[in-house]
C-alpha positions as CSV (number, residue, x, y, z in Angstrom):
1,X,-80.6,184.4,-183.4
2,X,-76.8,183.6,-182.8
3,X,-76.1,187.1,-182.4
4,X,-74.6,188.3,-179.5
5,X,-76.3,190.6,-177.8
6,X,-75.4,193.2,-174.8
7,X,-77.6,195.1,-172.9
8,X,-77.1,198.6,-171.3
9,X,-79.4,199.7,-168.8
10,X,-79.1,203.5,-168.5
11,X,-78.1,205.8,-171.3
12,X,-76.2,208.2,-169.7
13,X,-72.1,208.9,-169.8
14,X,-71.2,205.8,-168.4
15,X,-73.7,203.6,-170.0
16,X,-73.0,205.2,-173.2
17,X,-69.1,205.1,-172.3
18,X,-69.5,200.9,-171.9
19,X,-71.8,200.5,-175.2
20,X,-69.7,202.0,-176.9
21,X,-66.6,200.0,-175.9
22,X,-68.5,196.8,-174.9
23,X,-70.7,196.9,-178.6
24,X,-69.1,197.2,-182.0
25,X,-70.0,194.1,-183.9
26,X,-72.7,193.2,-181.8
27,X,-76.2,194.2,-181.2
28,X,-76.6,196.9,-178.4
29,X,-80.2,196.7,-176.6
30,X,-79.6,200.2,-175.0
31,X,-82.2,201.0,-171.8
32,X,-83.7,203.9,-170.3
33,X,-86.2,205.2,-168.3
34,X,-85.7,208.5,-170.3
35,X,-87.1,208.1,-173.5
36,X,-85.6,212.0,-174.8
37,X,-82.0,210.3,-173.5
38,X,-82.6,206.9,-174.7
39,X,-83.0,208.4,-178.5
40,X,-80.3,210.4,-178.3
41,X,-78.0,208.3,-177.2
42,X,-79.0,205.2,-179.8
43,X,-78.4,208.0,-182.7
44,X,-75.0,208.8,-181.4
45,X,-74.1,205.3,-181.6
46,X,-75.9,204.3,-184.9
47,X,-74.1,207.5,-186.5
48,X,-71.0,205.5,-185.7
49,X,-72.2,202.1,-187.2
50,X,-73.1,200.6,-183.9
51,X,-76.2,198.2,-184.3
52,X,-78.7,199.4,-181.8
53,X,-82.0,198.5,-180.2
54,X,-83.9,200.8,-177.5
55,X,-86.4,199.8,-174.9
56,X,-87.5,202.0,-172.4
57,X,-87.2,200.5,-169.2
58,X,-88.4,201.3,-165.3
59,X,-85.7,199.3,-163.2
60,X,-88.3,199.4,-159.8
61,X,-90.5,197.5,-161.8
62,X,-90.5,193.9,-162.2
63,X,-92.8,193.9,-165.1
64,X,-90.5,196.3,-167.1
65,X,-87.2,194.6,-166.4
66,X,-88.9,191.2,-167.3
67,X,-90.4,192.5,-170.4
68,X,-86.6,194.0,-171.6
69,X,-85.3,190.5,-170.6
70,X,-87.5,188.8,-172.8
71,X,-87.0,192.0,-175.9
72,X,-82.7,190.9,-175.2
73,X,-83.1,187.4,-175.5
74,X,-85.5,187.4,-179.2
75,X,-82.8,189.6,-180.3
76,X,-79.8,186.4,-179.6
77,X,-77.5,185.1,-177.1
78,X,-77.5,187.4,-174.4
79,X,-73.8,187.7,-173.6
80,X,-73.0,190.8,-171.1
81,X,-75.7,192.5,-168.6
82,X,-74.5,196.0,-167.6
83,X,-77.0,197.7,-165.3
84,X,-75.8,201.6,-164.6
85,X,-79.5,203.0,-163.9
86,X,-79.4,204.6,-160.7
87,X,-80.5,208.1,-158.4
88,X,-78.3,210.1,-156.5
89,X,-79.5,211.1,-152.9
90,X,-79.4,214.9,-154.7
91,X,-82.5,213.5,-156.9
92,X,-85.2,211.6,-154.9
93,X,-86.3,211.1,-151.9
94,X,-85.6,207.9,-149.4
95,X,-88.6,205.9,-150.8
96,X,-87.3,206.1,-154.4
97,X,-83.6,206.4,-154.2
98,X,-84.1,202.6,-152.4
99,X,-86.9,201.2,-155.1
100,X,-84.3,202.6,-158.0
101,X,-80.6,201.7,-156.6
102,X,-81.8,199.1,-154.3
103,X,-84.5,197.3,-155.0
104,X,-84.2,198.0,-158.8
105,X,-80.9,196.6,-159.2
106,X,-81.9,193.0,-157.6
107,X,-84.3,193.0,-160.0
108,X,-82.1,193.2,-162.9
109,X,-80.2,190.2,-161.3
110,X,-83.1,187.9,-161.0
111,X,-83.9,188.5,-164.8
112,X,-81.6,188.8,-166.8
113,X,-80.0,185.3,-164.5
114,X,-83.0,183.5,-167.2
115,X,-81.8,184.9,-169.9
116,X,-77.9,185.2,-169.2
117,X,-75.9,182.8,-171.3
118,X,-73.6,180.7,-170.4
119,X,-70.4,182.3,-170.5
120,X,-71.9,185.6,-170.3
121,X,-71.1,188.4,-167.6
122,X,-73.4,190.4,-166.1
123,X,-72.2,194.5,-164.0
124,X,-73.9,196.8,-162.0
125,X,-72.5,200.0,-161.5
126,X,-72.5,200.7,-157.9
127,X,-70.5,203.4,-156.2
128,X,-67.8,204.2,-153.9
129,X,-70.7,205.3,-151.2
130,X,-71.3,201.7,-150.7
131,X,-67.8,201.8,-149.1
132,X,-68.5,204.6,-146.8
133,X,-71.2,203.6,-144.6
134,X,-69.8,201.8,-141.1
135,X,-70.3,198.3,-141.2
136,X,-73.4,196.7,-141.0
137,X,-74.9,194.4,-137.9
138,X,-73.9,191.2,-139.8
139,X,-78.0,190.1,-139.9
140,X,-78.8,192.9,-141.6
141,X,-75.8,192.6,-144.0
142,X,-77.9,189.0,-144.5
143,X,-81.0,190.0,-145.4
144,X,-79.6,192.5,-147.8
145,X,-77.9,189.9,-149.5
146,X,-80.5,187.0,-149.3
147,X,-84.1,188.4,-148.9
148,X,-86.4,187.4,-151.8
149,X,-86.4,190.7,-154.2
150,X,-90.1,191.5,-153.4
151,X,-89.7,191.5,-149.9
152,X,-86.6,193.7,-149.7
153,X,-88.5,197.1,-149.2
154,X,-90.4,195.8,-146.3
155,X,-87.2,195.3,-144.3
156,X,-87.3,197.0,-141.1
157,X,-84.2,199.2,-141.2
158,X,-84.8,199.9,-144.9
159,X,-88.7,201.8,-143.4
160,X,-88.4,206.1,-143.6
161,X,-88.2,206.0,-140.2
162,X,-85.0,204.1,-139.9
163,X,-83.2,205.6,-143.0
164,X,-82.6,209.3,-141.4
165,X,-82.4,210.9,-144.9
166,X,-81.7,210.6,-148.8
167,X,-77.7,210.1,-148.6
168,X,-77.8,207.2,-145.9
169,X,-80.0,205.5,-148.5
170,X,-78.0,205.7,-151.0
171,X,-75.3,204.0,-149.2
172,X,-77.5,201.5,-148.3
173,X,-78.6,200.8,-151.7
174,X,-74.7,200.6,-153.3
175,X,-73.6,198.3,-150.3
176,X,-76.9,196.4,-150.6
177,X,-75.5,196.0,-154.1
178,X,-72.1,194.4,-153.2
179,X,-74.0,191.9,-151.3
180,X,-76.3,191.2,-153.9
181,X,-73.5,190.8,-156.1
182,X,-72.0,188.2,-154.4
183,X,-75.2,186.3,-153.7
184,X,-75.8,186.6,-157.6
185,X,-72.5,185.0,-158.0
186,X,-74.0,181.7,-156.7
187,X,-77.1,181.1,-158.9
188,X,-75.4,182.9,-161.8
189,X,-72.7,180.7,-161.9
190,X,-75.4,177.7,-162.2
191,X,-75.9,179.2,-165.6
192,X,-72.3,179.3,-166.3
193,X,-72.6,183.3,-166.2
194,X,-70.2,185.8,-163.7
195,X,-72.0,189.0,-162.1
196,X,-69.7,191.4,-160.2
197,X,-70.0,195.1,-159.5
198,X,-67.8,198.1,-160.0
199,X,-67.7,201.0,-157.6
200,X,-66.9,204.3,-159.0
201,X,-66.0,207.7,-157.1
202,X,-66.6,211.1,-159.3
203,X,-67.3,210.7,-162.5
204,X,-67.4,213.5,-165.2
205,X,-70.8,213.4,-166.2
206,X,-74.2,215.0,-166.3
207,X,-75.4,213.4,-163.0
208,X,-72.0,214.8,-161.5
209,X,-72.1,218.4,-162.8
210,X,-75.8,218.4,-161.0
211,X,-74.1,217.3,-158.1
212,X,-71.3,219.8,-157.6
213,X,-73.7,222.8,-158.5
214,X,-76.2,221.4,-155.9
215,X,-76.1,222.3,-152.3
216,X,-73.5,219.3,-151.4
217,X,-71.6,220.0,-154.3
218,X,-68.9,221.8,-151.6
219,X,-68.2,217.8,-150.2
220,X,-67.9,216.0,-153.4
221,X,-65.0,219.2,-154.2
222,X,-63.5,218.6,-150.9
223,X,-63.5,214.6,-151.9
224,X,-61.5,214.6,-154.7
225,X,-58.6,217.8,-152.8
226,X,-58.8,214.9,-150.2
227,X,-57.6,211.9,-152.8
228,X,-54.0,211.1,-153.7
229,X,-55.3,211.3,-157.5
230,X,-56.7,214.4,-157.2
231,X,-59.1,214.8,-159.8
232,X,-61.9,213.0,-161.0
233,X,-62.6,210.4,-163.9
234,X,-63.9,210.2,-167.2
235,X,-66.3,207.7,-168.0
236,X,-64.2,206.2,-170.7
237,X,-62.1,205.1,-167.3
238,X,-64.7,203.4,-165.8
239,X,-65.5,201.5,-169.2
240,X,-62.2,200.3,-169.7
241,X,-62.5,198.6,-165.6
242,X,-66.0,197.4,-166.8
243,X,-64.3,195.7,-170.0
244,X,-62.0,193.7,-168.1
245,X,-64.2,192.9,-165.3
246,X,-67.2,191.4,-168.6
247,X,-63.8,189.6,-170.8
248,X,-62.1,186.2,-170.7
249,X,-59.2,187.7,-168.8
250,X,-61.4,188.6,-165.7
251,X,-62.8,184.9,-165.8
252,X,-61.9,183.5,-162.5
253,X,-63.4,187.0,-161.1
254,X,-67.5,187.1,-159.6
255,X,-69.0,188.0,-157.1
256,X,-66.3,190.8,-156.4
257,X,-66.3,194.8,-156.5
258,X,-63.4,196.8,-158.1
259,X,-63.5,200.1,-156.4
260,X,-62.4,203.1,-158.7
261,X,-62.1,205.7,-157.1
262,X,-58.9,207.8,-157.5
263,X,-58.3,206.7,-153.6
264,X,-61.4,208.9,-152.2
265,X,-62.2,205.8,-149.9
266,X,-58.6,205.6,-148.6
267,X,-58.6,209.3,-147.8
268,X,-61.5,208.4,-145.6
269,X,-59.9,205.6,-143.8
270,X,-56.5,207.7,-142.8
271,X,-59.2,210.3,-141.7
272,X,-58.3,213.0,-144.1
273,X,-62.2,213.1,-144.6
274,X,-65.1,212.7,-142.3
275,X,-67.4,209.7,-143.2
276,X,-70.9,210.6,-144.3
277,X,-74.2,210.2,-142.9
């Protein structure tokens, strides 16, 4: 039981990226929805010595998080929380892209807050489209911070008739996450825990590869000729951010989000690209 245990939600290139960096010498409790993913990925890993665990997992379920909350915490001391489950607006509709990336990811934060210890550090991978959207009337930017978790989806600008279509929930969902974030940081930090998010732009990874052969692949090409870096990332990038943001030397950080982005955001703000939605 004094094992130190980190948890990856989602089993894809970046969750595998930050297991991998994040879990030698500790044991991994690797998540995912997708049990065919969720195998492979835990063989990768245990063909490299990693010691690994799998539970399948349905973020937009309370029941599910809570039951891999309680699987972490038999397993030891629950020492870093790293939630990268999410849909892009090319995969669902309005309804699920919000119970997934929205209400999904306050979930995680209210569980794993029991189980968290003290010391620990909990991420969610957000995105850069939480940075897009324009601001927010500051009540609503409240009540996506501060409504009780089970309540969230019943918010009136967060109904289909008020979210116009899949990517303005999306955008929603990753800036709903910065907020949570930083209301996190409060009750976390009774537990002597830090929670902050990180905000990538293109990643090179399954998920992206179906976005740039789908029908809006044209904008996320156009996004990264826009950015002064000029190309997009690898998901070992975005581990090495999420390894400073979950160590000692990031220990005065929480409640923050480190945008990584290769500048796509700036782009947008000197108007070399038109914001979304």
């Amino acid at each position: 039981m004094n094992r130190e245990v980190i948890v990856v939600i989602g089993a894809g290139g970046i969750g595998l990226a930050i297991a991998r960096r994040q879990g030698f010498g500790k044991t991994v409790l690797l998540a995912d929805f997708n049990e065919d993913t969720l195998k492979t990925a835990a063989e990768s890993m245990r063909n490299s010595s990693y010691a690994v665990e799998t539970h399948t997992v349905d973020v937009s379920s309370r029941e599910s998080v809570h039951a891999l909350a309680t699987a972490a915490a038999a397993l030891g001391k629950v020492v870093q929380v790293i939630n990268t489950a999410g849909l892009s607006p090319n995969m669902a509709p309005v309804e699920r892209v919000l119970e997934v990336d929205l209400y999904g990811a306050a979930v995680v934060f209210d569980e794993f807050e029991k189980v968290i210890a003290s010391g620990g550090a909990g991420l969610i991978i957000s995105s850069m489209a939480g940075h897009m959207m324009p601001a927010l009337p500051p009540a609503q930017d409240h009540a996506l911070a501060y409504t009780p978790t089970d309540e969230l989806l019943d918010l009136p600008f967060l109904q289909a008739d008020a979210v116009p279509n899949t990517l303005v929930a999306y955008m929603i969902a990753k800036r709903a996450n910065h907020l949570r974030v930083q209301a996190s940081a409060m009750t976390w930090g009774t537990r002597g825990a830090r929670v902050n998010s990180l905000s990538p732009g293109i990643i090179v990874t399954p998920l992206a590869l179906h976005e740039l052969n789908s029908k809006i692949g044209d904008i996320y090409r156009t996004m990264v000729a826009a950015s002064p870096a000029d190309r997009m990332a690898s998901p070992d990038e975005v581990a090495i951010a999420a390894s400073f943001l979950l160590g000692p030397d990031a220990g005065f950080i929480t409640g923050s989000d480190l945008l990584i982005d290769g500048g796509v955001i700036a782009a947008m703000r000197a108007g070399k690209l038109p914001t979304p939605g």
